[in-house]
C-alpha positions in Angstrom: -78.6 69.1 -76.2 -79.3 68.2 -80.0 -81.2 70.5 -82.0 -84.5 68.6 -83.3 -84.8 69.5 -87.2 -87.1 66.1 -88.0 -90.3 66.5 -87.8 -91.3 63.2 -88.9 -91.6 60.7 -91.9 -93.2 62.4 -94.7 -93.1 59.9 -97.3 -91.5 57.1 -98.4 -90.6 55.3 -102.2 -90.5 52.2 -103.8 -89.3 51.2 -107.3 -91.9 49.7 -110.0 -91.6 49.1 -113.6 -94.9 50.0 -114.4 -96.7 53.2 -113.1 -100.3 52.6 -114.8 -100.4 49.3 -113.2 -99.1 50.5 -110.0 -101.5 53.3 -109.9 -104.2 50.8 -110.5 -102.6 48.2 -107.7 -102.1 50.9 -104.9 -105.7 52.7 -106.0 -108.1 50.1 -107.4 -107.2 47.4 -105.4 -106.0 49.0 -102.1 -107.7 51.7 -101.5 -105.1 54.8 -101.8 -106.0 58.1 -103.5 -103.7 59.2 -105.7 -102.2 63.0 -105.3 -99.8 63.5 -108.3 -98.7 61.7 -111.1 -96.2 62.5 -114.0 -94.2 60.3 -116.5 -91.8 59.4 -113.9 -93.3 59.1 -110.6 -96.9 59.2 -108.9 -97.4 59.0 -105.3 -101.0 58.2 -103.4 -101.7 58.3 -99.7 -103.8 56.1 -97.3 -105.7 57.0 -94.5 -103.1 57.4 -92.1 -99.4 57.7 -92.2 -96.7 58.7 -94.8 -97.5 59.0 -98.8 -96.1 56.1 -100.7 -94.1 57.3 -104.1 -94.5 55.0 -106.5 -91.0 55.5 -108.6 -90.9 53.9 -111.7 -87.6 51.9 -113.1 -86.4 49.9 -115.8 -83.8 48.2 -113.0 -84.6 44.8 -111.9 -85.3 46.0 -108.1 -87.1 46.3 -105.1 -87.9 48.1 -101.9 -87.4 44.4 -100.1 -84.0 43.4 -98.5 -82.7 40.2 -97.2 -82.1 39.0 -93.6 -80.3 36.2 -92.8 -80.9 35.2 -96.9 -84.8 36.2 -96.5 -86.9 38.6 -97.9 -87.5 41.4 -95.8 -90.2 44.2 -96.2 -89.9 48.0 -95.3 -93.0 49.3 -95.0 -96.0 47.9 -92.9 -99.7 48.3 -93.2 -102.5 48.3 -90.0 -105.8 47.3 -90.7 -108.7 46.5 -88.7 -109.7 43.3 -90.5 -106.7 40.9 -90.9 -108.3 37.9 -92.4 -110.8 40.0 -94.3 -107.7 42.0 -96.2 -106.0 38.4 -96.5 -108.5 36.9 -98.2 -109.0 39.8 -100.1 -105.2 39.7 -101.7 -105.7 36.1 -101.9 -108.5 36.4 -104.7 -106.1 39.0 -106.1 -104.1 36.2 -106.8 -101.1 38.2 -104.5 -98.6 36.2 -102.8 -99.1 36.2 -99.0 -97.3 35.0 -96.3 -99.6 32.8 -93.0 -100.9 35.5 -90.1 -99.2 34.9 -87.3 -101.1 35.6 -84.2 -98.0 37.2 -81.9 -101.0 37.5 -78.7 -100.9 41.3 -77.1 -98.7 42.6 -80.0 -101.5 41.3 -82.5 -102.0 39.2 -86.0 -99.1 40.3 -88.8 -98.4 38.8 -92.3 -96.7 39.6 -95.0 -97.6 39.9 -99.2 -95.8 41.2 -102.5 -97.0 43.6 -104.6 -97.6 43.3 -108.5 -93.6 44.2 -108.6 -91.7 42.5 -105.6 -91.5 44.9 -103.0 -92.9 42.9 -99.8 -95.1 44.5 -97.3 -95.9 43.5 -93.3 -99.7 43.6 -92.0 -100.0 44.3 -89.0 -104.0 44.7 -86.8 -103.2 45.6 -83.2 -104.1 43.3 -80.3 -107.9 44.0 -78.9 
């Protein structure tokens, strides 16, 4: 038998090259509270899940991989209004993806932050 030692995901981190402007993103616009800050790193939380570290970098990078040559996000967000939140980072001006309606798994689309790193949506089937 394998001893457990995980309890879980406690947080997670992305790379940006601004951390007032990711504060202000990840706060102002989506809603996180933020629960430490210094010169190098801040980190906020949402109402459920992990806290998100927002790490800050003068490397050209981000949290988003490819598959099959296309961008793939690492971190998804549930709502409970899909179109609402879409329309919302439309007159953000944030690149979005189209929601795809995948029946009982529910509605999912993806979006870019200020700096690159993609993100899924995801609102549960009714």
């Amino acid at each position: 038998m394998i001893q457990q030692f995980i309890e879980g995901i406690e947080y997670t981190e992305i790379p940006v090259s601004d951390l007032d402007q990711a504060i202000d993103w990840y706060c102002n616009k989506l809603g996180a509270k933020l629960g430490f800050r210094n010169d190098e790193l801040a980190y906020v939380d949402f109402t459920i899940g992990p806290s998100l570290f927002l790490v800050k970098t003068n490397d050209q990078t981000t949290s988003t991989f490819l598959v099959n040559g296309k961008d793939h996000y690492t971190i998804g967000f549930r709502v409970k209004d899909i179109e609402g939140f879409y329309n919302y980072l439309l007159e953000l001006g944030t690149e979005v993806g189209k929601i795809m309606d995948e029946g009982n798994i529910g509605k999912f689309f993806t979006f870019y932050d200020p700096f690159r790193n993609m993100f899924d949506v995801h609102q549960p089937a009714q």
